[in-house]
C-alpha positions as CSV (number, residue, x, y, z in Angstrom):
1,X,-69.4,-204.3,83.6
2,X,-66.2,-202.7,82.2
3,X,-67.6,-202.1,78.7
4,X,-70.4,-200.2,80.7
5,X,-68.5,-198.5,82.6
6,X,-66.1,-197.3,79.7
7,X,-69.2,-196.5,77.5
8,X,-70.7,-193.9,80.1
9,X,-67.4,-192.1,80.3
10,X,-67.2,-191.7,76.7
11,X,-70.7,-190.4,76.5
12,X,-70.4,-188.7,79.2
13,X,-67.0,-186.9,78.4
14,X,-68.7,-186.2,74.4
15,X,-71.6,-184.4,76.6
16,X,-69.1,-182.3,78.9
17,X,-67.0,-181.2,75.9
18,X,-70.2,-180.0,73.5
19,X,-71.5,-178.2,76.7
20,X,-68.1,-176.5,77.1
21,X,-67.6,-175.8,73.6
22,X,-71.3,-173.9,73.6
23,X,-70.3,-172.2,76.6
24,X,-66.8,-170.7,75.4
25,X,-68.7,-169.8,72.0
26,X,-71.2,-168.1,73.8
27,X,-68.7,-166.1,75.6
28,X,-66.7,-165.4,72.1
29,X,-70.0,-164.3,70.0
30,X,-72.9,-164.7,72.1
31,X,-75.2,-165.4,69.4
32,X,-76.4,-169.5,70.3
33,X,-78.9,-168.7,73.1
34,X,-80.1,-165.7,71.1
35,X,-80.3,-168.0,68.2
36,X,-82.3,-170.6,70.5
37,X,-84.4,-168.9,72.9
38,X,-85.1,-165.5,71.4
39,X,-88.4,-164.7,70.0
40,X,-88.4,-164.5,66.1
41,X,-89.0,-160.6,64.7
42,X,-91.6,-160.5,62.0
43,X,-90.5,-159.7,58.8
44,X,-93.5,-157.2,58.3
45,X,-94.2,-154.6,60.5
46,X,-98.1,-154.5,59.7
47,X,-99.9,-157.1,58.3
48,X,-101.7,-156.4,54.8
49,X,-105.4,-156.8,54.7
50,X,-106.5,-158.1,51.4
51,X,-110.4,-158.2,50.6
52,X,-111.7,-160.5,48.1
53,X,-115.1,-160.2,46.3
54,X,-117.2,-162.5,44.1
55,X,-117.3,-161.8,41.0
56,X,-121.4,-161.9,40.0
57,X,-122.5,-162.8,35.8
C-alpha cells in the first residue's frame, strides 16, 4: 500500500509540474495553445484548377 501510495505522488507531482511548466511558457511566449488549438492557414490562397484531357490517336 506504501509503494502505491508513493507511485501516485510521483505521477501525480510529474503531471502538476508539466502542467505548470506549459502554463508559465504560455505566459512567457504564448505560442503552445496557438500551436495546439489554432486552425492551420493554407499555404495557398486559391486553389489551382488543372484540367486534364485524353489524348485521342
Amino acid at each position: 500500500m506504501e509503494q502505491l501510495i508513493t507511485f501516485i505522488t510521483v505521477v501525480g507531482g510529474l503531471i502538476f509540474s508539466v502542467a505548470v511548466a506549459v502554463v508559465v511558457e504560455e505566459f512567457i511566449f504564448g505560442q503552445i495553445f496557438k500551436m495546439f488549438f489554432a486552425t492551420p492557414k493554407p499555404s495557398v490562397s486559391s486553389p489551382i484548377l488543372v484540367r486534364w484531357t485524353a489524348q485521342g490517336q
